[in-house]
C-alpha positions in Angstrom: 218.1 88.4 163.6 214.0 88.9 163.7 214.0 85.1 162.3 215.9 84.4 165.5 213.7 85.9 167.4 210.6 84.6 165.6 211.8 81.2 165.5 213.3 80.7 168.9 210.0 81.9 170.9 208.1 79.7 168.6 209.6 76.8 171.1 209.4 78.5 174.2 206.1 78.4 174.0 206.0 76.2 177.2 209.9 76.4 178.0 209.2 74.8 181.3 208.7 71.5 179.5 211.0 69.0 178.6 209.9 69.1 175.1 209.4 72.5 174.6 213.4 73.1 176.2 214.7 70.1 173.9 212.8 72.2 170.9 214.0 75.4 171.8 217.6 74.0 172.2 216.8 72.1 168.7 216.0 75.5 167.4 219.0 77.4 168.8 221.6 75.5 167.6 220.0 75.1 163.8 220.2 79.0 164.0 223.8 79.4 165.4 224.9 76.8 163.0 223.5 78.6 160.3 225.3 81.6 161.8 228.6 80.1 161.7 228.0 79.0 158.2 227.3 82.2 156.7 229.9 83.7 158.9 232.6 81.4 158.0 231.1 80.6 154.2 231.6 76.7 155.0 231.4 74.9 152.2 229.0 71.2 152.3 231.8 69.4 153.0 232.9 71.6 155.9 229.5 71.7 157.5 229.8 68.2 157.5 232.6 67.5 159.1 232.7 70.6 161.3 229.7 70.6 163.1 229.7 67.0 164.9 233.2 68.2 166.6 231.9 71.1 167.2 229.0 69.7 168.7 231.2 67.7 170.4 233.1 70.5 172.1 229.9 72.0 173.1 228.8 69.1 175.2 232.1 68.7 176.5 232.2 72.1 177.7 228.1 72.5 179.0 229.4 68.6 181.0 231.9 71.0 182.8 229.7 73.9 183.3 226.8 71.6 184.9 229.4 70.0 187.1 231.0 73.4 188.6 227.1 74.6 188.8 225.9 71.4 190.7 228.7 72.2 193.4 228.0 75.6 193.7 224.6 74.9 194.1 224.9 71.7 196.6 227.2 74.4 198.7 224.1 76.9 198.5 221.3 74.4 199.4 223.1 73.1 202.3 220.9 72.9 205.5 224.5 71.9 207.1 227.2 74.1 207.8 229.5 74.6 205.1 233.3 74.0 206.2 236.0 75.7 205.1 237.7 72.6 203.3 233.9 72.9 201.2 234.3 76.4 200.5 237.8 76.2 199.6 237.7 73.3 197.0 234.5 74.5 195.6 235.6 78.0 194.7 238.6 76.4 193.6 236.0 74.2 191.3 235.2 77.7 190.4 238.2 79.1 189.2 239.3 76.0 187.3 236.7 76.3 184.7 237.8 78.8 182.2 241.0 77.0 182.9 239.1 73.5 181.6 237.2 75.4 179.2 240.2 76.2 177.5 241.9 73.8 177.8 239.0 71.3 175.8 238.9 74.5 173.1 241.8 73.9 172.3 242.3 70.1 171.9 239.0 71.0 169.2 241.5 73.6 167.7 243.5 71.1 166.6 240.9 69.3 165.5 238.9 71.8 163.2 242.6 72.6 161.8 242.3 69.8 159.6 239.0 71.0 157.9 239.1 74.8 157.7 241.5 76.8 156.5 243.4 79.2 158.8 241.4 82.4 158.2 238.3 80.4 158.6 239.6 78.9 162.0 240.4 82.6 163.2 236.8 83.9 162.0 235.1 80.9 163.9 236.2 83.2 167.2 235.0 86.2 166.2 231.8 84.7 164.6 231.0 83.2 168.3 231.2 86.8 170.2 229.2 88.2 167.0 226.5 85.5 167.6 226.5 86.1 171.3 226.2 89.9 170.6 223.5 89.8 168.3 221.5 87.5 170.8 221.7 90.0 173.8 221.5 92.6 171.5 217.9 90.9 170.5 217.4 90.0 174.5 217.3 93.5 175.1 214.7 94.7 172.6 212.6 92.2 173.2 212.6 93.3 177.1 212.5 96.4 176.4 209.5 96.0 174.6 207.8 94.4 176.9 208.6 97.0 179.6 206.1 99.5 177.5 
């Protein structure tokens, strides 16, 4: 995990550039694939065809979360009053993501059933929470050493 850390703050050098997001984001994802393929022991093969769907499914699923996010945040910014119709169909907007989130998991499910093998497929979730762990996990000592 201290490579994570080294290597993703190499990029964030000027994270309020294009580039330097793009590099970060470059970064990120060479380390959580490298994650998944320890995690999972992937052979070449598997990497190979994995990662483009899975890749795929991330986009999908970042498309939705920009979406929901640019009508919460159009409802925020508003210099006009906000009707209740708004409200309504925007918290709805709200609520349906996990539901679409799911939903585009698991059409991917069936997807990466045809190149890993069932233990490997059950792994992948567990593998993704360990990832996410490890990286607040990491967030937090690196804030907390700052703080001193």
């Amino acid at each position: 995990m201290v490579l994570a850390a080294v290597s993703l703050n190499t990029a964030a050098a000027d994270p309020q550039s294009e580039k330097g997001r793009k590099e970060w984001f470059r970064e990120f994802r060479q380390y959580k694939h490298e994650f998944i393929i320890k995690e999972l022991n992937l052979s070449k093969e598997q990497q190979e065809q994995f990662f483009p769907l899975y890749e795929e499914m991330d986009k999908s699923i970042h498309q939705l979360n920009r979406q929901t996010r640019a009508l919460e945040k159009k409802i925020d910014r508003s210099k006009e009053p906000i009707s209740d119709l708004e409200y309504e169909k925007a918290a709805e907007a709200l609520y349906e993501l996990k539901g679409k989130e799911a939903e585009t998991e698991m059409a991917y499910f069936n997807k990466f059933k045809t190149i890993l093998t069932p233990r490997q497929m059950y792994e992948l979730k567990k593998a993704e929470r360990k990832f996410t762990q490890e990286l607040m996990m990491q967030h937090s000592r690196m804030r907390a050493g700052k703080k001193r």
